[in-house]
C-alpha positions in Angstrom: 0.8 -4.7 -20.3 3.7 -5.9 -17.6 5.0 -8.3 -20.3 5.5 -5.4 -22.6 6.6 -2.8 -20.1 9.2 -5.6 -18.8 10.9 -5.8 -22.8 10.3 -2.2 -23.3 12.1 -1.1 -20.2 15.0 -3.3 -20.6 15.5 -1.8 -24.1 15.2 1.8 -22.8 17.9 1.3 -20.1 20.0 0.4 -22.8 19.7 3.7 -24.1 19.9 5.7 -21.3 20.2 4.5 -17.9 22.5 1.0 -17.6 22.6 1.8 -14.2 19.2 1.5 -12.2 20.6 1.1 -8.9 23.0 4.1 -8.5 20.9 7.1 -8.9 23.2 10.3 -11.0 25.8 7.4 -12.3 26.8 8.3 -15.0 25.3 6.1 -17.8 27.6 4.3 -20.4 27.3 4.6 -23.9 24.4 2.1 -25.9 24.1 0.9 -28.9 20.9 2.9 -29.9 20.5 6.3 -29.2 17.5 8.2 -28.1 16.8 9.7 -31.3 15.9 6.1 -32.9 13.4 5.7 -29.7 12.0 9.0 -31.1 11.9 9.0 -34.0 8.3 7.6 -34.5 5.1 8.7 -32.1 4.9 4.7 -31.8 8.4 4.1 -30.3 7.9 6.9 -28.3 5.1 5.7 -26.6 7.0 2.1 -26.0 9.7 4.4 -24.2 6.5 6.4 -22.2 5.5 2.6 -20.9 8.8 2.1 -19.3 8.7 4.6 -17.2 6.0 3.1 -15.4 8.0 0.5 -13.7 9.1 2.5 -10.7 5.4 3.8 -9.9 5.2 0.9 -7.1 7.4 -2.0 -5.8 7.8 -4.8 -3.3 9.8 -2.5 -0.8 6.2 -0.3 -0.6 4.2 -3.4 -0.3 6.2 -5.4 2.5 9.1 -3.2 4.3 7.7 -0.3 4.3 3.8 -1.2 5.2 4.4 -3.3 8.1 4.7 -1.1 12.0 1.4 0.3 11.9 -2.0 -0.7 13.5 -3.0 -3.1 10.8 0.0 -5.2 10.4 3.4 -6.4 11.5 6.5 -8.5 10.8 6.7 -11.8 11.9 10.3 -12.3 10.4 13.2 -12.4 13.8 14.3 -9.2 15.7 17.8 -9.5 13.8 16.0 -9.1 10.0 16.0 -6.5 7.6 12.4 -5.9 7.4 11.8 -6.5 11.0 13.5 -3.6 11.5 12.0 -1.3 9.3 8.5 -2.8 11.1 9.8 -1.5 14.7 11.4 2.2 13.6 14.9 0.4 13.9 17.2 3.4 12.1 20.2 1.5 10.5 21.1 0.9 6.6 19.6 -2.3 6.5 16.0 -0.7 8.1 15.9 1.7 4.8 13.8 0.4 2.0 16.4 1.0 -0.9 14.4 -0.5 -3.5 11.5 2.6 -3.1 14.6 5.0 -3.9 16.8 3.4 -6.5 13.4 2.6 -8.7 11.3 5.8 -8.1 15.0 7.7 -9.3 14.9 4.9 -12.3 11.8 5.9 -13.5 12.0 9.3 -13.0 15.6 9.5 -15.0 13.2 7.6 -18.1 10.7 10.2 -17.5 13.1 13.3 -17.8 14.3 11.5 -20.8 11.1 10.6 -22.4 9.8 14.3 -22.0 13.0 15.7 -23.6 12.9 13.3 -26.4 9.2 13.7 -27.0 9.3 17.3 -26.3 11.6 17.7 -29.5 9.1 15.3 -31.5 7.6 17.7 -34.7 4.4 16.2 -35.2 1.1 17.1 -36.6 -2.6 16.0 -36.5 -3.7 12.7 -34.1 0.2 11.9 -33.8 0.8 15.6 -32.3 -2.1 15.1 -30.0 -0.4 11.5 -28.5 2.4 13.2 -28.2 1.0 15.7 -25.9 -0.3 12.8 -23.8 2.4 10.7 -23.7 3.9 14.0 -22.1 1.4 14.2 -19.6 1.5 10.5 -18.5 5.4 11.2 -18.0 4.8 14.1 -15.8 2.0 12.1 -14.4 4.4 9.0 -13.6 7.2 11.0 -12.2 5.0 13.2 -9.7 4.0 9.9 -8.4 7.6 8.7 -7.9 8.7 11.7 -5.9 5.6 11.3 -4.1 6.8 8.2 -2.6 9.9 9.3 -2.1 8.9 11.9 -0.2 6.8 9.8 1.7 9.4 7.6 3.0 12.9 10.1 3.1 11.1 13.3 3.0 13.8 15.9 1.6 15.6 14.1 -1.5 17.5 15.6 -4.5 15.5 16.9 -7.2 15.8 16.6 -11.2 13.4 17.6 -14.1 16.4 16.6 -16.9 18.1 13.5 -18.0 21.2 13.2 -16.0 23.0 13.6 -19.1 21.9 17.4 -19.5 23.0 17.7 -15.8 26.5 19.9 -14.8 27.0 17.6 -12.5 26.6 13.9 -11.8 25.9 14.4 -8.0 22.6 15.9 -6.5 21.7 17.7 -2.4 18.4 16.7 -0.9 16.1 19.7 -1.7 13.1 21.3 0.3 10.5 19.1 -0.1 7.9 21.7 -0.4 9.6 23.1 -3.7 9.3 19.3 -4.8 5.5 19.6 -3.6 5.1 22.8 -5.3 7.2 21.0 -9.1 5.1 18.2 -8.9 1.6 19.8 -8.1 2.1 22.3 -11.1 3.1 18.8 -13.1 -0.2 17.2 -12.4 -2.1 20.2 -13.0 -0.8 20.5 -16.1 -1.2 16.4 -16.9 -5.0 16.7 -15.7 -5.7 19.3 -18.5 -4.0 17.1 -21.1 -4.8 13.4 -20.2 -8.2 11.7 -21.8 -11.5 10.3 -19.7 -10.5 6.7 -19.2 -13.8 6.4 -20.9 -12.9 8.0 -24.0 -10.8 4.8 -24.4 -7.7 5.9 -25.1 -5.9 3.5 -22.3 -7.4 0.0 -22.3 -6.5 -0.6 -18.7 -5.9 1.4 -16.0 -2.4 0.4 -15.7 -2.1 3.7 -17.2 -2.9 7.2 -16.0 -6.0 8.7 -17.4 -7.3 12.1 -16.3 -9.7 10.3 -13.6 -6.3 8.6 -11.9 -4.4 12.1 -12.6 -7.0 14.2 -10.4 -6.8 11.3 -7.5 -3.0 11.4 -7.6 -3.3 15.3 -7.3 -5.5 14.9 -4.6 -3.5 12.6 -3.0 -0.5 14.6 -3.3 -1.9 18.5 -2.1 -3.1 16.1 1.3 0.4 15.6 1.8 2.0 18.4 1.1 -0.4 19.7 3.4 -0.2 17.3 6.4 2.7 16.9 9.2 6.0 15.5 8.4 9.0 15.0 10.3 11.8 18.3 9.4 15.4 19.3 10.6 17.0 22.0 9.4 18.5 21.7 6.0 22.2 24.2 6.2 23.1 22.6 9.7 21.6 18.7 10.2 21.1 19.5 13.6 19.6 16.7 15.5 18.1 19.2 17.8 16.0 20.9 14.8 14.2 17.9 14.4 10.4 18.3 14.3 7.2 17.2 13.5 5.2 20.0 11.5 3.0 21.4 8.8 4.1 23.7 6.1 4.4 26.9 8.5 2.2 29.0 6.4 -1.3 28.6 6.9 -2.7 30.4 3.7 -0.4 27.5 2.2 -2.2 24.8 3.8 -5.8 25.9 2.6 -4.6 26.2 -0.6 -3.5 22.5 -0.7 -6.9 21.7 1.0 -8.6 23.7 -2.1 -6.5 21.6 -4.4 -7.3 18.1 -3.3 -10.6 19.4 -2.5 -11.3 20.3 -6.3 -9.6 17.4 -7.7 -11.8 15.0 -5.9 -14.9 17.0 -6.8 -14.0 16.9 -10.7 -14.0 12.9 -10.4 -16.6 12.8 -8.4 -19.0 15.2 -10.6 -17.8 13.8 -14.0 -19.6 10.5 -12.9 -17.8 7.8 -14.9 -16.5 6.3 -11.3 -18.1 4.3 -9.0 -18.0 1.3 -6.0 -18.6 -2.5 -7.3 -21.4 -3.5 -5.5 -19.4 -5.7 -3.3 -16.0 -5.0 -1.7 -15.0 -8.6 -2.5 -14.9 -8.1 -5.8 -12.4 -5.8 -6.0 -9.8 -8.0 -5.0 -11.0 -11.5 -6.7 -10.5 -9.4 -10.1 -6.5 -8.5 -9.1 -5.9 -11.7 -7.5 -7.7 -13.4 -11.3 -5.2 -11.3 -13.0 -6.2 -9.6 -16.4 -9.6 -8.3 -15.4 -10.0 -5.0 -14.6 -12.7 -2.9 -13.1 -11.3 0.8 -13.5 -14.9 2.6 -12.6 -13.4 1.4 -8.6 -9.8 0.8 -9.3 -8.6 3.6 -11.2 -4.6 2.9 -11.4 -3.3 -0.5 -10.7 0.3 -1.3 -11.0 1.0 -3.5 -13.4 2.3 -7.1 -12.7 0.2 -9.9 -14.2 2.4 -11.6 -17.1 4.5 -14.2 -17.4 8.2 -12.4 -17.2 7.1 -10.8 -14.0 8.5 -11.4 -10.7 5.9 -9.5 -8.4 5.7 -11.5 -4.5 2.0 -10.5 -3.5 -0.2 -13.0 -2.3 3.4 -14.9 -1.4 4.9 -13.0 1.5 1.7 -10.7 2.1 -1.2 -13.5 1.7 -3.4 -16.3 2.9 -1.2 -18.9 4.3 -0.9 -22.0 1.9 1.2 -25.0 3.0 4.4 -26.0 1.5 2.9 -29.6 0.4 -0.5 -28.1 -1.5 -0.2 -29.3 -4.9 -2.7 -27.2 -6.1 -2.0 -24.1 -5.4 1.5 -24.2 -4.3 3.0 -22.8 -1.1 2.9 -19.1 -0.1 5.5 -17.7 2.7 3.4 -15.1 5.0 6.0 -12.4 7.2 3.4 -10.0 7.8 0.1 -10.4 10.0 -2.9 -8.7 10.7 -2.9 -7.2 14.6 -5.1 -8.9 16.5 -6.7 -5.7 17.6 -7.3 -4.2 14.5 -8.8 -7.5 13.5 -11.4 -6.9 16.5 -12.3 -3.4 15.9 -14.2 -4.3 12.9 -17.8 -4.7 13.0 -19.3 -8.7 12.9 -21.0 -7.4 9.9 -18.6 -5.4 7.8 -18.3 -7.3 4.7 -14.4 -5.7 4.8 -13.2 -7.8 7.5 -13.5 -11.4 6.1 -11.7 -9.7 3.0 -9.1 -8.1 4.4 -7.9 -10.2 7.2 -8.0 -14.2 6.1 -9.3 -16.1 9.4 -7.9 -19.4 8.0 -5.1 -21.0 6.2 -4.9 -23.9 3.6 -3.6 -27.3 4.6 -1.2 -29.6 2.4 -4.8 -31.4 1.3 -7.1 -28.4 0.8 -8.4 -28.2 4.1 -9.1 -24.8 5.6 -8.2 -24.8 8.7 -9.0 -21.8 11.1 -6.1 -19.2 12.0 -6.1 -17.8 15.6 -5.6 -14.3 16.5 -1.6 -14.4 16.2 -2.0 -16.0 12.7 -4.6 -13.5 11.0 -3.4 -13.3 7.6 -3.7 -10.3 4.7 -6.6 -11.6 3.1 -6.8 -9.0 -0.4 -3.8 -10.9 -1.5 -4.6 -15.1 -2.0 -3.4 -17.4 -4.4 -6.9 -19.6 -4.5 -8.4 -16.6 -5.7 -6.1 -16.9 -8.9 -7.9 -17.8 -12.2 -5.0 -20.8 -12.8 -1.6 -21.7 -11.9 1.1 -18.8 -10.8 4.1 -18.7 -13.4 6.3 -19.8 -10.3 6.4 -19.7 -6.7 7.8 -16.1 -6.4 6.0 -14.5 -9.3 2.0 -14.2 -8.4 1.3 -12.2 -11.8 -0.8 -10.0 -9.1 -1.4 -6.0 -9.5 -1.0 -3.6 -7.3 -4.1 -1.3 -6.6 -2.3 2.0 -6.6 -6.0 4.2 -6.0 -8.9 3.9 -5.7 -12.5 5.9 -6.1 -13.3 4.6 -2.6 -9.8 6.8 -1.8 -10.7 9.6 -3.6 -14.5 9.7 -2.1 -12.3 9.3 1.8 -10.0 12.5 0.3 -13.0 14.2 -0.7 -14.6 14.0 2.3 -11.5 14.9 4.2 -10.8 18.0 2.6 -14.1 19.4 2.8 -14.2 19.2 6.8 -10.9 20.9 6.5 -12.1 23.3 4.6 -15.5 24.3 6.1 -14.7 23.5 9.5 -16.7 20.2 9.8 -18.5 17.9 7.1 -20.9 19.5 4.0 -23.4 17.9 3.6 -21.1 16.4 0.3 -18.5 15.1 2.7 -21.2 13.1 4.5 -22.7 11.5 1.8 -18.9 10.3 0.0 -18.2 8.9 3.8 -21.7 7.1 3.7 -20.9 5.7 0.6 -17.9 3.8 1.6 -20.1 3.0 4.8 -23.1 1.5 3.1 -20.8 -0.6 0.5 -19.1 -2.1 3.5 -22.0 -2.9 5.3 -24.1 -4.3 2.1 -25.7 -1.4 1.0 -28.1 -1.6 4.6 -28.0 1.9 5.9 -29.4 1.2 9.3 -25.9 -1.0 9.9 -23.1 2.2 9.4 -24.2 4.2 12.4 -24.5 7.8 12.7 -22.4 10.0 10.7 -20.4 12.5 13.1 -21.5 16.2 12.6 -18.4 18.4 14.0 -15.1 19.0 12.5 -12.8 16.7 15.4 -15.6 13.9 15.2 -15.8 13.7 11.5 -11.7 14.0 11.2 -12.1 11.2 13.9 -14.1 8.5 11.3 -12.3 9.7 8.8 -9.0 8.3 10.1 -11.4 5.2 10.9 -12.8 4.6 7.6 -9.1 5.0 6.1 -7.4 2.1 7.9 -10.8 -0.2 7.5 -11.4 0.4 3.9 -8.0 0.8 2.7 -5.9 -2.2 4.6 -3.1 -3.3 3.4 -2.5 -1.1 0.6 0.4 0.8 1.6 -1.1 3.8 2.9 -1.6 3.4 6.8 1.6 4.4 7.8 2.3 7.6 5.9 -1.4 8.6 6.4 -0.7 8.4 10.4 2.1 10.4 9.4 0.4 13.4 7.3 -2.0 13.6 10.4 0.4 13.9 13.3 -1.3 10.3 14.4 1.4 8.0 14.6 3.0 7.9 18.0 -0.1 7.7 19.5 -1.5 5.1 17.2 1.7 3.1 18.1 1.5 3.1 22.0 -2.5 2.9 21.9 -1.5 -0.3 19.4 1.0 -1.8 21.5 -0.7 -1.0 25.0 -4.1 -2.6 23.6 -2.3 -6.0 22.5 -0.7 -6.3 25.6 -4.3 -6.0 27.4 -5.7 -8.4 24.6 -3.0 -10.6 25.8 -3.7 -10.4 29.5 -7.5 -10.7 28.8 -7.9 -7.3 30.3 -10.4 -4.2 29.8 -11.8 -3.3 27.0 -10.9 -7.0 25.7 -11.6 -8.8 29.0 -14.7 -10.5 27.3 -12.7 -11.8 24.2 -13.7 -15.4 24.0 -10.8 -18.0 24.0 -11.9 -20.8 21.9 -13.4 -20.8 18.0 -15.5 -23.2 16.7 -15.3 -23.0 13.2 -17.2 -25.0 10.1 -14.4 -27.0 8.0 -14.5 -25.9 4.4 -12.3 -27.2 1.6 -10.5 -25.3 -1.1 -9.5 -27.4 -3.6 -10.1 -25.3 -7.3 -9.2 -22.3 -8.6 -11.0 -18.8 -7.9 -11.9 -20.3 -4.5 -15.6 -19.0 -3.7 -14.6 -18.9 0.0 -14.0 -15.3 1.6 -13.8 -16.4 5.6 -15.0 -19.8 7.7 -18.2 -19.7 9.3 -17.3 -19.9 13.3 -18.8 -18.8 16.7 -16.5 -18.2 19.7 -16.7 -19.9 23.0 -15.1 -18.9 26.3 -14.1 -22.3 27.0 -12.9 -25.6 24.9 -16.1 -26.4 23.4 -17.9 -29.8 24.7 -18.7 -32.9 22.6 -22.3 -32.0 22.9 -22.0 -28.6 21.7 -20.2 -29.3 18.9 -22.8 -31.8 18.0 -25.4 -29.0 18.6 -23.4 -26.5 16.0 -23.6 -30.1 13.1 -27.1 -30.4 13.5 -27.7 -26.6 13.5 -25.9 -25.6 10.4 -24.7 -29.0 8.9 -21.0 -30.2 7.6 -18.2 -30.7 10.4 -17.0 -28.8 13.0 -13.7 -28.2 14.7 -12.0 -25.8 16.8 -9.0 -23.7 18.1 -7.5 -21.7 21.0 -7.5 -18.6 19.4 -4.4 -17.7 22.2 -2.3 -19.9 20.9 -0.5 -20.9 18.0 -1.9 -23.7 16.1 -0.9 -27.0 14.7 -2.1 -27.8 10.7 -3.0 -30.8 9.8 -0.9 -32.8 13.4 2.0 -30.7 12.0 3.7 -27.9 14.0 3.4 -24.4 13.0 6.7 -24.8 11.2 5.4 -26.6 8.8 3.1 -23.6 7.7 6.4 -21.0 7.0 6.5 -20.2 11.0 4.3 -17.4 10.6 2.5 -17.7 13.7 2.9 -16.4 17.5 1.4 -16.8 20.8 -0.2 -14.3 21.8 -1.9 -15.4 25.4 -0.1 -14.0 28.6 -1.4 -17.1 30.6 -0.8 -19.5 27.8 2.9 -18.1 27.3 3.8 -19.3 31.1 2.4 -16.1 32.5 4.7 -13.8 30.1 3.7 -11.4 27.6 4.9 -12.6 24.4 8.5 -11.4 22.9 6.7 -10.4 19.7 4.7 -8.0 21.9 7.3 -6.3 24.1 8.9 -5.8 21.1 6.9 -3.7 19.0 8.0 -0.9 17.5 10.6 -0.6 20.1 13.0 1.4 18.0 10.7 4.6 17.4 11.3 7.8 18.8 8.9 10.5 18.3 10.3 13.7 16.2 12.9 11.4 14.5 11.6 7.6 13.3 9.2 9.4 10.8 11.3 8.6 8.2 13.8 6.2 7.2 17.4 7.0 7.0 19.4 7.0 3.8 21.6 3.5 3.3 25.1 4.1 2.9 26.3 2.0 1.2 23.6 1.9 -1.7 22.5 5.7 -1.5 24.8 8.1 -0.1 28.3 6.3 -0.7 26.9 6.6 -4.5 26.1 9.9 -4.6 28.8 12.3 -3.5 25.8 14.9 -3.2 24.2 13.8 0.4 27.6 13.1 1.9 26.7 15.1 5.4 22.9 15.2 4.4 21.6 11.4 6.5 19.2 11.8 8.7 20.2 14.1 11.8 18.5 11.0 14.4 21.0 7.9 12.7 
């Protein structure tokens, strides 16, 4: 579908938008107008496809994702996206590219929905018509959910900018946006088809089962905290972290993601794959889908994409493997969060990748300040990337695991502690994780603050790396706290110091190869020693469990194949106190060392790219910047 969307979108801006970047310019003049793109149901629906190009980008993926307690930048204290990592608030911290394409696509939806709104149809043409409308209300409710997300207040348009009075545009409440785009999925969910009435073919569209999710996703938010500041003055003094002040208003959102979940859950076409792995061996393959777990994907496997995952946000490849070709990792898993997963959760070996690939094939064990993201890998691929910067990898935008986590979520909320429904969606996710064996996922909590408490648990193990942590911390008031417990524990994981004051030093590990494509391996076998194992032991571990054995300091960084860090993209650090002469690391002491509570909750507007462009927000940046 991405190598249609990419034509199809090209030719729509030349109707409408020829600027993407510059949100209200005025458009000039094409050659077509919109009346040839709708003058058929078929055109129309090329125009509908468009519109899904702004529903997820690299800026969600890698500058905003990183400064949570899963991941964070490795790139220097000077960069762009290091400082979007540590709550630095300049222009260069803000991820423009989450702004100037969400406004893209939702200028192509207002314009799709006027042109197909105006459609005189009849009979099974009528009826796609009427879909195609929902998708677009569908697609632009999920834009304005991200930007929301990220800028929290932003203008608001349901027409093309060409039926507009004016070419400029004032950030507006974001709970009348809430309340716009909750009536517009409300309204899609009663419209869109069952994906299994096979209307979509992939689920790189949005079927009623992704609508519902979406809807669910979005009441949660609407709900939750979020940094505010009073919109007549920009006071830097009104800046707080809050719910919406009316708590009727709150239960009602609650009700709404409550019920959405329910109607996916009780319609019974979705489902977990039996193993987590799979999940992400069919993204990474490229053109296999499995939309009874992932149930909207963003689309980016073709040949005229230029999607980076699995390059910047992967298993580390070196530079010199002919096979695969290199990959450049800038984000890293925390050490800690690495540790608090249980030995035998099958997530962990998935989600964090415990080795890297050498210029021969060799896999050569990662220590703890070189964990990489491990859903993203190029070996997984079924062949050969279309070139080094374009992975042909898509995006898993939800999920039924998310939806059963929502579920369970809102019906705590709402009943003041987990049904007996919200227990059995948490133990789903549980027992999936831990290989369907339900005496390994513990006791499910029983009150309202211990449930709420796994909850956030389950979130950040289950869901990894897929853009959600940080706005989730966020929409529970979690996030300075998170932060300072996250930056307080590596420093005592550093030091070797309580609770991590038995974390052994030195990884023996069993040498594995990867050397074809859709790599069977998901992590290296290893056991961990508290000192530099001996010759004998290491003889021990070959006649125990065969092949060959090496191993690594897991304090330090390491050196691939008698080469230097370096020569793997520099993504490693120390991360010993001892080992780094008795110092805690600069990497450490650094974290997030630009956020202020009540004010780095959301990113400031660039002004140069968004505010100097649109003579609407002059005076409206954020009151902390």
């Amino acid at each position: 579908m991405k190598k249609i969307v990419y034509y199809i979108a090209v030719a729509f801006l030349a109707i409408n938008f020829s600027s993407c970047s510059d949100f209200l310019d005025l458009p000039s003049k094409s050659k077509t107008d919109s009346e040839s793109v709708f003058s058929s149901i078929d055109k129309a629906e090329m125009a509908v496809l468009a519109c899904y190009t702004g529903v997820w980008m690299q800026d969600a993926w890698y500058k905003a994702q990183n400064g949570t307690d899963e991941m964070w930048s490795t790139e220097s204290n000077s960069n762009a996206n290091n400082y979007a990592a540590n709550y630095v608030l300049n222009d260069q911290s803000c991820p423009t590219g989450i702004y100037t394409t969400s406004y893209s696509s939702i200028e192509r939806c207002n314009s799709c929905l006027k042109g197909l709104r105006a459609m005189s149809l009849s009979g099974e043409d009528e009826r796609k018509c009427h879909i195609y409308i929902a998708e677009c209300l569908a697609v632009r409710a999920t834009c304005f959910l991200n930007l929301i997300r990220y800028f929290g207040d932003v203008p608001y348009s349901t027409v093309p900018v060409l039926d507009m009075t004016t070419f400029s545009s004032s950030r507006v409440d974001r709970d009348e946006i809430y309340d716009g785009i909750i009536a517009d999925l409300q309204e899609a969910v009663e419209v869109l088809p069952w994906y299994s009435e096979g209307f979509f073919s992939t689920p790189e569209r949005i079927s009623k089962n992704a609508a519902y999710g979406l809807l669910a996703r979005t009441a949660l938010y609407a709900a939750g905290y979020a940094l505010h500041w009073d919109l007549n003055t920009y006071d830097k003094s009104t800046l707080q972290m809050r719910r919406p002040l009316d708590e009727s208003r709150v239960r009602k959102l609650y009700t709404i993601a409550d019920e959405a979940c329910k109607a996916v859950i009780s319609k019974g076409e979705n489902s977990l794959l039996s193993k987590y792995e799979d999940v992400f061996r069919a993204l990474n393959k490229g053109g296999v889908y499995n939309p009874e777990e992932v149930m909207f994907e963003y689309a980016e496997f073709g040949n005229t994409t230029n999607g980076r995952v699995g390059y910047t946000n992967g298993l580390c490849i070196h530079a010199s493997n002919a096979l695969y070709g290199k990959t450049l990792p800038l984000q890293l898993i925390h050490p800690t969060f690495y540790l608090s997963f249980a030995d035998d959760d099958t997530r962990r070996d998935v989600t964090v990748g415990n080795y890297s690939i050498d210029a021969a094939g060799n896999d050569i064990a990662v220590p703890y300040g070189a964990l990489n993201l491990g859903k993203w890998r190029c070996n997984w691929k079924a062949g050969p990337r279309t070139a080094t910067l374009k992975t042909d990898v898509n995006w898993p935008i939800l999920r039924y695991s998310d939806v059963l986590l929502m579920y369970a979520e809102a019906e705590n909320y709402l009943n003041n502690g987990p049904t007996e429904a919200a227990k059995a969606a948490y133990e789903q996710v549980r027992l999936r994780a831990f290989a369907g064996d339900a005496s390994r996922i513990g006791t499910t909590p029983s009150t309202y603050d211990t449930f709420f408490k796994a909850i956030v648990k389950e979130r950040a193990f289950e869901l990894a790396t897929e853009g959600w942590r940080r706005t989730d911390l966020i929409r529970w008031n979690l996030l300075a706290e998170t932060l300072a417990e996250t930056k307080a524990n590596t420093e005592k994981l550093a030091m070797r110091e309580v609770p991590y004051n038995e974390v052994k030093t030195y990884r023996a590990y069993k040498e594995a190869t990867s050397t074809s494509w859709k790599d069977p391996l998901v992590g290296l076998t290893y056991i961990d020693f508290d000192h530099q194992p001996t010759e004998t032991e290491m003889s021990e571990l070959v006649a125990r469990y065969g092949g060959t054995w090496n191993w690594v300091n897991m304090f330090i960084t390491p050196n691939i194949a008698g080469e230097t860090n370096s020569g793997i993209a520099g993504q490693s650090k120390i991360l010993g106190y001892k080992e780094n002469n008795n110092t805690l690391p600069a990497w450490i002491t650094e974290l997030y060392r630009g956020f202020i509570k009540n004010q780095a909750e959301l990113y400031t507007l660039s002004t140069t790219a968004i505010i100097d462009v649109n003579p609407g927000l002059t005076g409206q940046q954020h009151p902390a910047y």
